[in-house]
mmCIF file of the C-alpha atoms, coordinates in Angstrom:
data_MODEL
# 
_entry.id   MODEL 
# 
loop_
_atom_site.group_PDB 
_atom_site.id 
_atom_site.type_symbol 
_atom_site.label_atom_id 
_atom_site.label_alt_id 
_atom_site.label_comp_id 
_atom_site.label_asym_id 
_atom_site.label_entity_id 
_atom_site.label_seq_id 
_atom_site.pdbx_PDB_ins_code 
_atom_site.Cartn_x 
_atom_site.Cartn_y 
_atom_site.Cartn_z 
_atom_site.occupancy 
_atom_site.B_iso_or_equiv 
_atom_site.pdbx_formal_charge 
_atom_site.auth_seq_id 
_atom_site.auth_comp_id 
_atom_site.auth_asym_id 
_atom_site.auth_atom_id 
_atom_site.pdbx_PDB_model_num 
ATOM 1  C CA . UNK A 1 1  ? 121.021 81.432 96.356  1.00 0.00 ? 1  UNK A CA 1 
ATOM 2  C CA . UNK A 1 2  ? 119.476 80.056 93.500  1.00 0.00 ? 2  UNK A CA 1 
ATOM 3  C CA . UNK A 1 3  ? 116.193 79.815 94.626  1.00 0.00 ? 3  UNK A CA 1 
ATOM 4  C CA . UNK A 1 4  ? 116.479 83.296 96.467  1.00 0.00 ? 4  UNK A CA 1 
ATOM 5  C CA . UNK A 1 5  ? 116.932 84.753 92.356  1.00 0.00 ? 5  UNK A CA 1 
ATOM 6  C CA . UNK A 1 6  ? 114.435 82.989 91.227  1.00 0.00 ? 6  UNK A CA 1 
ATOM 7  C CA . UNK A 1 7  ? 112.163 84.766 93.351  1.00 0.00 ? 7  UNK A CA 1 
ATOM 8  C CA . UNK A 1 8  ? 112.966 87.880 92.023  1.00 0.00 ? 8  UNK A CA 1 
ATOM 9  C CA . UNK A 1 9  ? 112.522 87.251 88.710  1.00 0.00 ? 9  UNK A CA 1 
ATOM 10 C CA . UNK A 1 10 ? 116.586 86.335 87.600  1.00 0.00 ? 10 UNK A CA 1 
ATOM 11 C CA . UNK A 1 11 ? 117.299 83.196 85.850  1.00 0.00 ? 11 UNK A CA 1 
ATOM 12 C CA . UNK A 1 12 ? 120.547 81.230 87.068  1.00 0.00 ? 12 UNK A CA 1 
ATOM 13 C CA . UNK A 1 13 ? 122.924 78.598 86.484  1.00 0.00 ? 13 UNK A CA 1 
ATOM 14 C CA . UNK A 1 14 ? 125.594 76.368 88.233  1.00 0.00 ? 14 UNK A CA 1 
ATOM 15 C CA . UNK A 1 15 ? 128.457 76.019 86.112  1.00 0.00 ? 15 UNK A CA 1 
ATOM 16 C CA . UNK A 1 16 ? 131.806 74.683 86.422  1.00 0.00 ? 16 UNK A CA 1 
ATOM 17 C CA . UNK A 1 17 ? 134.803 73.513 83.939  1.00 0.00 ? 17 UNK A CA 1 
ATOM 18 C CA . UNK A 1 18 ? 138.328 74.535 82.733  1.00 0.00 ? 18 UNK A CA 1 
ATOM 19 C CA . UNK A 1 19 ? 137.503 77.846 83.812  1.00 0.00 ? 19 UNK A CA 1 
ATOM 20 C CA . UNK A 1 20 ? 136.929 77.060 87.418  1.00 0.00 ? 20 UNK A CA 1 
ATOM 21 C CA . UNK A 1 21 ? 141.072 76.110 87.592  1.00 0.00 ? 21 UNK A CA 1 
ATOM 22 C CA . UNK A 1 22 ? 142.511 77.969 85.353  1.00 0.00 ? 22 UNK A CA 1 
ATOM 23 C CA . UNK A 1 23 ? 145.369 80.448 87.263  1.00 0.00 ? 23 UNK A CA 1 
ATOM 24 C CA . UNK A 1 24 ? 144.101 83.556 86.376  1.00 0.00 ? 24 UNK A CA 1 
ATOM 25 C CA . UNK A 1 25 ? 140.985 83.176 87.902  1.00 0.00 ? 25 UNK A CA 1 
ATOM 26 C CA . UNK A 1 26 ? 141.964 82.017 91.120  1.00 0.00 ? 26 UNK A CA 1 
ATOM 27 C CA . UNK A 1 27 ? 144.286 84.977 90.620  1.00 0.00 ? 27 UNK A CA 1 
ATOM 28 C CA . UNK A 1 28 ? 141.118 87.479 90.242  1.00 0.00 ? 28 UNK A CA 1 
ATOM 29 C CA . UNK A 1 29 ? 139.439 85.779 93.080  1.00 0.00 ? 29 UNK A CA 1 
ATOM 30 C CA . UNK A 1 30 ? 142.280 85.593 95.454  1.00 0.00 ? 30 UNK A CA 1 
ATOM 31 C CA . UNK A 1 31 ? 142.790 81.652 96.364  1.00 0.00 ? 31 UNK A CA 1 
ATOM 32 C CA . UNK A 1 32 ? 145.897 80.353 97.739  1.00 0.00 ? 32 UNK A CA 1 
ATOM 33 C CA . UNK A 1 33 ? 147.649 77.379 96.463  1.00 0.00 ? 33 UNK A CA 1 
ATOM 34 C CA . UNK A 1 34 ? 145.512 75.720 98.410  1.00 0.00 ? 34 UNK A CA 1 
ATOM 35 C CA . UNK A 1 35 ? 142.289 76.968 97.203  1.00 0.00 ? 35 UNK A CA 1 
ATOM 36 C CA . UNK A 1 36 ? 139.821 75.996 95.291  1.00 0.00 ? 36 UNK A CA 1 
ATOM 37 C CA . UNK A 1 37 ? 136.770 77.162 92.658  1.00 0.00 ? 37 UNK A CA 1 
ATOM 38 C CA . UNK A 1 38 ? 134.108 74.603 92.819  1.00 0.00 ? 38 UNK A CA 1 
ATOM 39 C CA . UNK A 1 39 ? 131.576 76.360 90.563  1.00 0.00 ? 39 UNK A CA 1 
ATOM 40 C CA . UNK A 1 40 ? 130.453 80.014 89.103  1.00 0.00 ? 40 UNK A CA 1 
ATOM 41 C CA . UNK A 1 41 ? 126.904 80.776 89.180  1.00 0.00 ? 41 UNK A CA 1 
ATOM 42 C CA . UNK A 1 42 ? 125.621 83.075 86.594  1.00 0.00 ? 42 UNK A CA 1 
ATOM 43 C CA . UNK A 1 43 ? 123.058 85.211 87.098  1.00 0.00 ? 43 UNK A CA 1 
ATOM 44 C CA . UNK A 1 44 ? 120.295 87.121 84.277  1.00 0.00 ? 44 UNK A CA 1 
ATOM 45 C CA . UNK A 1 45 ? 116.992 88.140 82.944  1.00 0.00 ? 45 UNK A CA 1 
ATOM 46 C CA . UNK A 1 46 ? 116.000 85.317 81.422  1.00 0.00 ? 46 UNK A CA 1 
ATOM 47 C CA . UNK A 1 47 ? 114.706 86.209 78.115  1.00 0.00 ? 47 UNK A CA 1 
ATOM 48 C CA . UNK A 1 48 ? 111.677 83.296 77.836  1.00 0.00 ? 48 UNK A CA 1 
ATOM 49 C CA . UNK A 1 49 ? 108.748 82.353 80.192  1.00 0.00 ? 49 UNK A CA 1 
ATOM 50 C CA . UNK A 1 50 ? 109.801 79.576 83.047  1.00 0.00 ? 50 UNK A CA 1 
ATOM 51 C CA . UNK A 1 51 ? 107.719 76.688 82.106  1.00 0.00 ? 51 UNK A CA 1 
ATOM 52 C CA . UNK A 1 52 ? 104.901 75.532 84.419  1.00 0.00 ? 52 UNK A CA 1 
ATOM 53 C CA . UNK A 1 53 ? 105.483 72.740 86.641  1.00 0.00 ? 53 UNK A CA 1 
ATOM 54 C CA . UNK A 1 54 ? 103.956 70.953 89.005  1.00 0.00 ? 54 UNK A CA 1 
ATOM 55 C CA . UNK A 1 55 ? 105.063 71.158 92.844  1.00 0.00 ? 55 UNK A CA 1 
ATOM 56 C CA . UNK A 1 56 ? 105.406 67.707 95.059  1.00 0.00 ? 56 UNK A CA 1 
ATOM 57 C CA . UNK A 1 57 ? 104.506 68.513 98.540  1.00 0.00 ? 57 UNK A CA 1 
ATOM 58 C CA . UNK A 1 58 ? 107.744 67.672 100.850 1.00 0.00 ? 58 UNK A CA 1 
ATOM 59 C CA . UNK A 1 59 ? 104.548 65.127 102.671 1.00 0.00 ? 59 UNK A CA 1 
ATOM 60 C CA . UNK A 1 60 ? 104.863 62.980 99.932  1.00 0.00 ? 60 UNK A CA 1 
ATOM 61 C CA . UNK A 1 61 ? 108.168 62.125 99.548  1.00 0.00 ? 61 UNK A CA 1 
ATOM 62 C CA . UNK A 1 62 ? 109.779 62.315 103.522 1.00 0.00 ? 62 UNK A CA 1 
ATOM 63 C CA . UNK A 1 63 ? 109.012 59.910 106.321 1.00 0.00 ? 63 UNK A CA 1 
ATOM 64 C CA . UNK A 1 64 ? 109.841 60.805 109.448 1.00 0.00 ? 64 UNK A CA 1 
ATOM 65 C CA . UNK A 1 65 ? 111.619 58.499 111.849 1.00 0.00 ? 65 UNK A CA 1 
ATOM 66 C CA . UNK A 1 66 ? 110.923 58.853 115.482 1.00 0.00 ? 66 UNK A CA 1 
# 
């Protein structure tokens, strides 16, 4: 999901903390007793340029085992 916003230009971020158990948001997002919030993600223009970096080819860092 991350990656699929990146692509269009949006700037993300995994986040989790207090707010992830407090009861009034797993009120707002409807979780049992039983459930649970493991993260928010929170999405945005990002207001810089992404910096430039260099891509490592999947090739160089997998081995595959036959």
């Amino acid at each position: 999901m991350l990656l699929a916003a990146h692509r269009f230009g949006l700037g993300t971020i995994w986040r989790t903390g207090s707010l992830c158990y407090h009861e009034k948001t797993k009120e707002f997002f409807g979780l049992s007793d039983k459930g649970a919030l493991l993260g928010l993600i929170y999405v945005g223009y990002p207001d810089m340029e992404p910096r430039h970096v260099k891509k490592t080819s999947y090739k160089d860092v997998t081995t595959r085992l036959s």
